[in-house]
N, C-alpha and C positions, 0 to 999 in steps of 0.2 A: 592460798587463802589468807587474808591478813585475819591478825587473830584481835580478838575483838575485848576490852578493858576499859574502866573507868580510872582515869586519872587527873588528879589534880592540874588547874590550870593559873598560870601564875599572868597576872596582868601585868604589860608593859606600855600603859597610857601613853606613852614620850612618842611612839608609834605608833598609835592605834593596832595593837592585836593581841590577842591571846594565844597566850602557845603553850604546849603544855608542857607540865616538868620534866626535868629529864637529869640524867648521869653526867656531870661535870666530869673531865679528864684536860691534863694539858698537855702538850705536844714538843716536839723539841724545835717546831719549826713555830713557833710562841700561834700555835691556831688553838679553837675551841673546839672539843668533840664531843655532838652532843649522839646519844642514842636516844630517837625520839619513841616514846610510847604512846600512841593515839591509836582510837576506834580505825578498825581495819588498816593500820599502818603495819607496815613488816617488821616482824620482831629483829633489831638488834642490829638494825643499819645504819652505823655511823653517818653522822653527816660532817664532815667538814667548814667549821664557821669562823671563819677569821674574827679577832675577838672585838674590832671596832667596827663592823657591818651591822652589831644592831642596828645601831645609829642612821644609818643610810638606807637601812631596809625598806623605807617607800619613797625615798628620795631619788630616784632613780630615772634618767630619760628614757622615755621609752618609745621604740619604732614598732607603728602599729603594721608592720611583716616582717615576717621569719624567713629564709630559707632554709631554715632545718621541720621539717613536719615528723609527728609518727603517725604511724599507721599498722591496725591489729589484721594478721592474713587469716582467717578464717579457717576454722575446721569441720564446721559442723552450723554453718549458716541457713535461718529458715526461718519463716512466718513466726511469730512468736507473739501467741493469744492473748501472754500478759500486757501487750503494751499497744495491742489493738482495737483495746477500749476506747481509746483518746487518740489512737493516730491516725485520721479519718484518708492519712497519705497509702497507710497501708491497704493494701488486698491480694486476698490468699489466693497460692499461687498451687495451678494443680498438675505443675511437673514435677516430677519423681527426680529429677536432674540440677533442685537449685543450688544445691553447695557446690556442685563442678562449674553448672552456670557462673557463679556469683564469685568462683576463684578464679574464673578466669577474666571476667570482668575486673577484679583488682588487680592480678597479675599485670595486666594489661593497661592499667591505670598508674600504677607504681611507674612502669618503661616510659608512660605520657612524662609523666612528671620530670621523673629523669634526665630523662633526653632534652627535657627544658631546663638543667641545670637545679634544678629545685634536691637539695638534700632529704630521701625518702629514709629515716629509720623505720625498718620492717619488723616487725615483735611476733613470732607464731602465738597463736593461741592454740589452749593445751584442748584436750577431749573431754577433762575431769577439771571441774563443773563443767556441767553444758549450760554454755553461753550463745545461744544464738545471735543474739544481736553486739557481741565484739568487737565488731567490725566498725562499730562507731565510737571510737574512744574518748572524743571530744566531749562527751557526757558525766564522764563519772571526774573527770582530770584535764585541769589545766596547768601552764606550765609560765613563770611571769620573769619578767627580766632583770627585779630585784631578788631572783634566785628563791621566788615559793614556789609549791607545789599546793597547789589549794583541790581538796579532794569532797566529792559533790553527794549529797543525799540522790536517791533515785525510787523511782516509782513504781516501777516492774521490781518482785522479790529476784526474779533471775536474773535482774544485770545488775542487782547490789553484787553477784558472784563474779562480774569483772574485772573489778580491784585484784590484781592477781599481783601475788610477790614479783615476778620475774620482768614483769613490766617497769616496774619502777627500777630496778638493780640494773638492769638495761640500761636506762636512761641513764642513771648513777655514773654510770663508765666513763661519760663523756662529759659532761655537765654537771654544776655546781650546784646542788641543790641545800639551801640555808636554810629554808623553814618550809615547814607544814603548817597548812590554814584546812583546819578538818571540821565537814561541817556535815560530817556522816550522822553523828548524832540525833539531828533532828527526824531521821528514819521513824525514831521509838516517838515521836508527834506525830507520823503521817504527813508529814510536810514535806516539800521538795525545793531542790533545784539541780536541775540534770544540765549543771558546766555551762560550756559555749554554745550548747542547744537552747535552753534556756534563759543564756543571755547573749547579746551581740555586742562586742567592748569595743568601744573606740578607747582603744589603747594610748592613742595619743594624748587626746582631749579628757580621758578619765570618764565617760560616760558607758553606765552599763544600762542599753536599752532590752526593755522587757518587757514582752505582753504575758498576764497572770491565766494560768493556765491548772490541771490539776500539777502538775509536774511544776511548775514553776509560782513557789509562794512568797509572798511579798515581805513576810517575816524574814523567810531566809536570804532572800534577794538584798532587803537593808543591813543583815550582817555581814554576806561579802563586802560590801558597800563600804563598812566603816571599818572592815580589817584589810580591805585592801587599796583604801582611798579611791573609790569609784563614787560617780554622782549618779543615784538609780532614776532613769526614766521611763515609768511604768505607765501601760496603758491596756486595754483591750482590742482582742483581734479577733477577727471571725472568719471561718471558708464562706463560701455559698451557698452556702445551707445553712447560716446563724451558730456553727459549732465553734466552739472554743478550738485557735489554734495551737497545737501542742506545744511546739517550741519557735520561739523565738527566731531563730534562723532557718526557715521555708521562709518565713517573709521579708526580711530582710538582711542586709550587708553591707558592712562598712569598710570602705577604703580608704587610702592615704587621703582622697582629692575629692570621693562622691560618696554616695550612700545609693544603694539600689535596695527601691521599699514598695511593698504593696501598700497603698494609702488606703484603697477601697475598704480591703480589710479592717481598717482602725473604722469603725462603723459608729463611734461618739465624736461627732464633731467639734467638740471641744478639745477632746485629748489630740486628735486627727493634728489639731491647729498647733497645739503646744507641739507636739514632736517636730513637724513640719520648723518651729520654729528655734527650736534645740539644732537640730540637724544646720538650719541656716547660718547660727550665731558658729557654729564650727569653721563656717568657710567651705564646708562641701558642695557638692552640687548634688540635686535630686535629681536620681533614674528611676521615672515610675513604672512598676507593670502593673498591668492586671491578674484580677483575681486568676483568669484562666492559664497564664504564665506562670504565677504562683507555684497553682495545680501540678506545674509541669518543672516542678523544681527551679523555677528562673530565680529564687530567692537565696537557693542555697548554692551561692558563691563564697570561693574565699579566696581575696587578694591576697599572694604571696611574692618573696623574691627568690631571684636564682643567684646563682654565685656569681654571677657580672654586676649582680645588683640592677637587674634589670625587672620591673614590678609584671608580676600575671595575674589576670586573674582565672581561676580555675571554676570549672564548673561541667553537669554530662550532656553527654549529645542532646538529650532530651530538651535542655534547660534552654541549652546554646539556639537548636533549631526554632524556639518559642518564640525565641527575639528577634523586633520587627529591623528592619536594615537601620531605619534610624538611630535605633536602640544601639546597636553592633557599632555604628558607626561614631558617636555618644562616646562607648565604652572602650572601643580600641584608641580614642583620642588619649584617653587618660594610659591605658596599657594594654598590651596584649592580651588574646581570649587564648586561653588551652581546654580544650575538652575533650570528655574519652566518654564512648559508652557503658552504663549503668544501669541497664534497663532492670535488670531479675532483681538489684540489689536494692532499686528503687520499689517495685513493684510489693515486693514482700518485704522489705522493710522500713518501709516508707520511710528513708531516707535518702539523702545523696553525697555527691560528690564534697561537701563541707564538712557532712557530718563522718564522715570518714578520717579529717586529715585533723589532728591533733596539734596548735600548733606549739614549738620549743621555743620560747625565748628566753631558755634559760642561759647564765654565763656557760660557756665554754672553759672544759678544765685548762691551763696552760699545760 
């Protein structure tokens, strides 16, 4: 459990971010070591910051896929009422059997991925706190190529208990992690934004598209925005039933070359046009579905690479089976489909195969 403190935060305009203060030390290898102290940060874990990386901290090219993902294995996965107010994806499921279902469904997703070369880091999750919805870690943390770690307010009080020390200390092992972008705080407002659910980053291009939802608030959405040099494109989305969609990724996904978006959903024609026309000025290509594809997870894809550097995009049976031949045939131009079934994990936690994979593009330790 990260432990939870108010601290001073010192502004470094020359980048656009705030970071908070921390314990200078110098090193015999002339690096900077900071220990960061931030709301739910893990007490007393070095970061390793080389001492002219301020400077480049958002100056950084960046490739919108990873071939390193993580991903949280479940212990205790299940319908979870907190966050079934607003996830119109979810419905309660009435087998006694979903955490064996739903582990072997990831089990079995991890070996897809694998077997296609794609880098899976696996993280158990512990039994203490109970977290049922874990499993999607792309909500509370993301992971950026200028080596931050940007950690997400959330909606549900039981997945603010996700944040767990060992997941990050994990990560730590392998990868360079320079700064923390902590924007847990805004919890004590009632405010949100739940990560790469929340938003869909065209990594490349610097655009963070976002439809405003209870989980995802516009306040917060323009402070990632201007601490991590993103351009926020906000708009509203609706199911078929006029509900606010929860997060941002069921409707759409961005790749290196297309964007696959439900249009139907953006139900103001005007904002409909602007996105439409953001999306265009990119150089992407539009893949539309409909609202009932949606439904069926066709939105929650995530284009990744494998270690040939070869582009997938990933997505579960459900999603894949939705899509019309045309569509298939569209989307395997640009790259391959991999899909696995998802069904219990979908069902009861109205999520999918996107919101599962966490992605790393952090530097690599040498």
């Amino acid at each position: 459990m990260f432990e939870r403190r108010r601290v001073q935060r010192v502004s470094t305009a020359a980048f656009g971010v705030s970071i908070p203060s921390a314990s200078l030390h110098s090193s015999v290898v002339e690096k900077t070591h900071i220990a960061v102290q931030c709301p739910y940060f893990l007490t007393g874990l070095l970061l390793n910051i080389a001492s002219n990386s301020v400077i480049q901290l958002f100056n950084h090219s960046t490739m919108q896929t990873t071939d390193n993902i993580l991903m949280i294995r479940p212990v205790q996965f299940g319908y979870n009422a907190q966050t079934a107010v607003n996830n119109a994806f979810q419905i309660a499921g009435d087998d006694g059997n979903v955490q064996s279902k739903a582990l072997e469904e990831f089990d079995t997703f991890v070996k897809v991925l694998r077997s296609n070369g794609v880098t899976v880091r696996v993280v158990e999750d512990t039994p203490k706190p109970h977290t049922p919805d874990s499993i999607f870690p792309n909500n509370w943390i993301s992971f950026h190529s200028n080596g931050s770690v940007v950690l997400y307010p959330m909606y549900a009080e039981n997945r603010r208990l996700e944040r767990k020390q060992h997941v990050l200390e994990t990560i730590s092992e392998d990868f360079d992690i320079e700064r923390i972008i902590d924007l847990t705080h805004y919890e004590d407002e009632n405010i949100f934004l739940e990560g790469t659910g929340s938003m869909v980053l065209d990594r490349d291009k610097r655009i963070a598209y976002a439809c405003i939802s209870a989980r995802t608030d516009k306040k917060v959405l323009e402070d990632f925005c201007d601490q991590a040099l993103y351009q926020p494109e906000v708009f509203a989305a609706v199911d078929k039933n006029g509900s606010a969609i929860y997060h941002t990724n069921v409707m759409m996904c961005v790749g290196d070359k297309y964007v696959v978006i439900c249009l139907d959903s953006i139900h103001i024609a005007s904002e409909r046009d602007h996105v439409m026309a953001t999306i265009k000025h990119t150089g992407k290509e539009i893949v539309d579905i409909t609202l009932d594809q949606m439904n069926h997870f066709a939105g929650n894809m995530l284009q990744v690479s494998n270690d040939q550097g070869e582009k997938l995009l990933v997505m579960s049976t459900q999603a894949y089976e939705s899509l019309t031949e045309e569509q298939i045939k569209k989307l395997t131009g640009f790259n391959r489909i991999v899909h696995s079934s998802l069904n219990t994990i979908e069902k009861n936690g109205g999520g999918s195969a996107r919101c599962m994979m966490a992605e790393i593009h952090l530097p690599t330790i040498d």
